[in-house]
C-alpha positions in Angstrom: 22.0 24.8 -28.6 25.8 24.5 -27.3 28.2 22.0 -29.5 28.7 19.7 -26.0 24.4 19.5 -25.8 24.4 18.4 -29.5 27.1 16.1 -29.0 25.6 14.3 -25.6 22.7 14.2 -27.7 24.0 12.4 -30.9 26.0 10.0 -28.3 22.7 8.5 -26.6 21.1 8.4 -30.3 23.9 6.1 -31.6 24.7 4.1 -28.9 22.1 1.7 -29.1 22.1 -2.1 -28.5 22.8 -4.2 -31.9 22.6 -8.2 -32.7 23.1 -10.2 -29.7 23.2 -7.0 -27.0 19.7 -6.8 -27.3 19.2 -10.2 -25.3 20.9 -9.1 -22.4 18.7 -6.3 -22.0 16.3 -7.3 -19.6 17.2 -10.6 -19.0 14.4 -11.6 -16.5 11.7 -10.9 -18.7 10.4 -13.7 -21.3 11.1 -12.9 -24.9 7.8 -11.5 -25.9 6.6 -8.6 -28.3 5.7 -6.9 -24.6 9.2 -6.4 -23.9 10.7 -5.9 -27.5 8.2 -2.8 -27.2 9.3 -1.7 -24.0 12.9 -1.6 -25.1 11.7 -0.4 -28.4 10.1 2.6 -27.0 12.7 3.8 -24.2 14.9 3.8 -27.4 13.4 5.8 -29.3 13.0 8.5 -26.7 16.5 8.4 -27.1 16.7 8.9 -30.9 17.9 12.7 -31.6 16.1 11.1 -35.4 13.0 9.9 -33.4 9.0 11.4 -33.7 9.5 10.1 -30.1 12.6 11.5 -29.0 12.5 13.4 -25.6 15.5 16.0 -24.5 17.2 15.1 -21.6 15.9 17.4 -19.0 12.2 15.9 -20.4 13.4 12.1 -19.5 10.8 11.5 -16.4 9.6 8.4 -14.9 6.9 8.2 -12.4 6.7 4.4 -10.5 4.3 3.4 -8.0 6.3 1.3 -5.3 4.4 -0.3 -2.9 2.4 -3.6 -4.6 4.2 -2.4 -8.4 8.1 -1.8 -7.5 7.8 -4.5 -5.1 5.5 -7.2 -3.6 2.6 -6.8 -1.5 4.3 -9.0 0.6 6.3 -6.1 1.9 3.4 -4.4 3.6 3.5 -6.4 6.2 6.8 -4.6 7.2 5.0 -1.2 7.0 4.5 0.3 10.4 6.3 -2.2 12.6 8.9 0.2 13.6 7.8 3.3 15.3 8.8 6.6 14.2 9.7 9.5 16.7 7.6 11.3 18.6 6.4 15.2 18.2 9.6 15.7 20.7 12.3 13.8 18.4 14.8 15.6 17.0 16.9 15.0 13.6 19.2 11.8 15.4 15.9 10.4 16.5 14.4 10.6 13.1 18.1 8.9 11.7 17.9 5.8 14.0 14.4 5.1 13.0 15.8 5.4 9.6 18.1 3.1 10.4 16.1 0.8 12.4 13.4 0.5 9.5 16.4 -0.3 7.0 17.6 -3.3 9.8 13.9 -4.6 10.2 13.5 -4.6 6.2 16.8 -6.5 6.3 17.1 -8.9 9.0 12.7 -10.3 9.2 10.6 -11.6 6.6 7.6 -13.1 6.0 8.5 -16.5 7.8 6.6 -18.9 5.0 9.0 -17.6 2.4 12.6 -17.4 4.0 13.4 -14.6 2.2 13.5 -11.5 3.6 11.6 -8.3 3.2 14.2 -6.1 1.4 14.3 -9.1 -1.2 10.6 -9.0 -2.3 11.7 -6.5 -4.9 10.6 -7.3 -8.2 14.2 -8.3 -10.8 12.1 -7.4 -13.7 11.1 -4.0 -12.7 14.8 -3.9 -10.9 16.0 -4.4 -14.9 13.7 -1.9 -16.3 14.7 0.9 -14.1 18.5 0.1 -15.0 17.2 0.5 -18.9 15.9 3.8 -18.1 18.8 5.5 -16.1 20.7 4.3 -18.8 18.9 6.4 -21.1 19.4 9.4 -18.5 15.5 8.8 -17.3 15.0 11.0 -13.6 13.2 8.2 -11.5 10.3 9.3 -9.2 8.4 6.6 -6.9 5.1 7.1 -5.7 4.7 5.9 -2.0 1.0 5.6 -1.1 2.4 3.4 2.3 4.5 3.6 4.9 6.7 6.1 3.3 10.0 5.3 5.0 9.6 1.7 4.2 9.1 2.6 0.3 11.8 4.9 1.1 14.5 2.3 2.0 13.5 0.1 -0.8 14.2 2.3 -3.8 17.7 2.6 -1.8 18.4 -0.7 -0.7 17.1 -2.1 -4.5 16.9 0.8 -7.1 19.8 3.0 -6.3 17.2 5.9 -5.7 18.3 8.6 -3.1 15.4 8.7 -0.7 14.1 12.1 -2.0 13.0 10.6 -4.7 9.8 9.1 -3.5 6.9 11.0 -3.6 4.6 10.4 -0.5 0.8 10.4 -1.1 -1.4 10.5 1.8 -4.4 8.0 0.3 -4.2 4.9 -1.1 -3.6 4.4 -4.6 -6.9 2.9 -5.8 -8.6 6.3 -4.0 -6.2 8.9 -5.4 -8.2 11.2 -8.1 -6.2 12.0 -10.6 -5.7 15.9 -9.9 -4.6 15.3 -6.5 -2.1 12.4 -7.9 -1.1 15.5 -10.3 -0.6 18.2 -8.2 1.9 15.9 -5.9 3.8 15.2 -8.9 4.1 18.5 -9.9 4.8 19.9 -6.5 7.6 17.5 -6.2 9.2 17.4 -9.7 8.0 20.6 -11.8 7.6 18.7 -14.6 5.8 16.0 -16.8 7.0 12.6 -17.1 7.3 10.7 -20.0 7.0 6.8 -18.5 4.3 5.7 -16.2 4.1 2.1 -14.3 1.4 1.2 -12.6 -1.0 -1.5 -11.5 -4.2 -2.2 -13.6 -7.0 -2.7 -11.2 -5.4 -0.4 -7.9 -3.6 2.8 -9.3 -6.6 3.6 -11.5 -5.6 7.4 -11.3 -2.5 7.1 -12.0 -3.2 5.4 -15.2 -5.6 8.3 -16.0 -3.8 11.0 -15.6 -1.0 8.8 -18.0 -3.7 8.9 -21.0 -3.7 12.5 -21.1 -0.1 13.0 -21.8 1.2 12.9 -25.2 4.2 10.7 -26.7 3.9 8.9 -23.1 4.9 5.0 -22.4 2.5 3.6 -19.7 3.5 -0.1 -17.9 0.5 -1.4 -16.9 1.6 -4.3 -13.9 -1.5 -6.9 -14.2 -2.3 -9.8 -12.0 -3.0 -13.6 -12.8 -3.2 -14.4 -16.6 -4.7 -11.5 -18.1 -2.1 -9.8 -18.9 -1.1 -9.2 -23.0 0.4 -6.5 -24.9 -2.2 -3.8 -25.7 -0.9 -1.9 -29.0 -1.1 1.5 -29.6 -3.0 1.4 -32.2 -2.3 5.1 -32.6 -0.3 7.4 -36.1 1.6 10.4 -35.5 0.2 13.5 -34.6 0.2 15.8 -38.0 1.3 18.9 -36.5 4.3 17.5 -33.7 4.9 14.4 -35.2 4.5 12.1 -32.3 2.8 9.8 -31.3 0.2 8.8 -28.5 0.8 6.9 -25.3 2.6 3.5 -25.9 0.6 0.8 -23.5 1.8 -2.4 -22.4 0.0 -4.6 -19.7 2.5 -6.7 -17.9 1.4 -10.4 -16.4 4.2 -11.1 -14.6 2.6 -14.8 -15.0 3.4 -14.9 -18.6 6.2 -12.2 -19.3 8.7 -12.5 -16.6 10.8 -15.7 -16.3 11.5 -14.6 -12.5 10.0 -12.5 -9.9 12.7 -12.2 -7.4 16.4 -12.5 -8.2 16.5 -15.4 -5.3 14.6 -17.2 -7.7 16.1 -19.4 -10.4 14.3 -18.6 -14.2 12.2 -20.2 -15.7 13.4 -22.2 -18.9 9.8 -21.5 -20.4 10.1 -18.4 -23.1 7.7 -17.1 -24.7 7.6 -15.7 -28.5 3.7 -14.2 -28.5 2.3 -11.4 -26.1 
């Protein structure tokens, strides 16, 4: 390994979050044992000292967007602009582009006020922050209208619009090979961090299980969401460890969903 690899890895080993830094990591989210794990376990990817720690090039997330990334709300945007026809060329495709971007950013859904682009979750908008700071490559799963999901991860994640993975069925229908083979077409790799939605990306969460040393965000709804613990030791021969799981209510573990809303004062200390 070259000196300048050694010493980029000692750097993101060290640099970690002490004493009063750590509550400014992931503001919007309630102060539970859910979210100390979360930021426990990026971390320690990031430990050169770690069982857990993951090279750089390994550092993969795979997110679903539509429903997970943001609110279902945003679906009714999807389709409301029409694309080109078979005769378009490359400026047609650009002002649909475009046109998709203005309609995510001028309409909304008119009970709300807010508009569509805003229905991004802050919580989620935090945690993908924590994970390109610790030199994660974030991939989005779009199971929607794919240039919709597209502008969101720009307009709210920073993501260049290659980065979203188009899947032609819907995410509750999606075996888990064909889920597989698109992230493997696209990326060439496995990731390490999988978030997903408990009752509609079913293969998703599947094929998470069967990596090793994996964390896995599980995005509940209602009130029955807790923290699931591992529950797992360190694998004799590699010394790591099994998926990390954590199912997210966003009921009880965020203190916001949007960032046009104001927090909540309630925190939790349990789950």
């Amino acid at each position: 390994m070259q000196w300048s690899s050694l010493f980029l890895y000692s750097a993101v080993s060290v640099m970690q979050p002490t004493g009063g830094e750590r509550d400014n990591i992931l503001p919007s989210w309630s102060s539970t044992t859910a979210r100390h794990g979360i930021i426990e376990s990026i971390e320690r990817m990031g430990r050169t000292e770690s069982p857990e720690f993951v090279a750089l090039e390994d550092r993969v997330a795979v997110l679903v967007g539509d429903g997970a990334l943001w609110s279902a709300a945003v679906q009714s945007a999807d389709n409301k602009v029409v694309p080109p026809n078979a005769d378009g060329d490359l400026g047609s495709f650009a002002d649909y582009s475009e046109s998709v971007r203005a309609h995510l950013s001028l309409n909304g859904p008119k009970a709300v006020g807010a508009k569509y682009r805003e229905f991004a979750y802050q919580p989620l908008k935090e945690l993908v922050g924590f994970l390109k700071e610790h030199h994660f490559e974030i991939w989005v799963l779009s199971f929607g209208d794919h240039e919709v999901d597209r502008t969101m991860v720009e307009l709210n994640y920073g993501l260049p619009r290659f980065r979203v993975i188009e899947v032609s069925a819907t995410s509750s229908e999606t075996p888990p090979l064909e889920l597989a083979r698109a992230i493997w077409d696209r990326i060439g790799a496995a990731p390490t961090v999988f978030l997903g939605r408990t009752q509609t990306d079913l293969g998703l969460l599947k094929l998470a299980r069967k990596g090793e040393g994996t964390l896995k965000i599980q995005i509940a709804s209602g009130q029955s969401g807790v923290q699931e613990a591992s529950g797992t030791t360190p694998d004799k021969v590699s010394g790591r460890v099994d998926s990390w799981s954590f199912v997210i209510s966003p009921e009880r573990h965020w203190l916001r969903k949007f960032s046009w809303q104001a927090p909540s004062v309630t925190s939790l200390s349990k789950n």
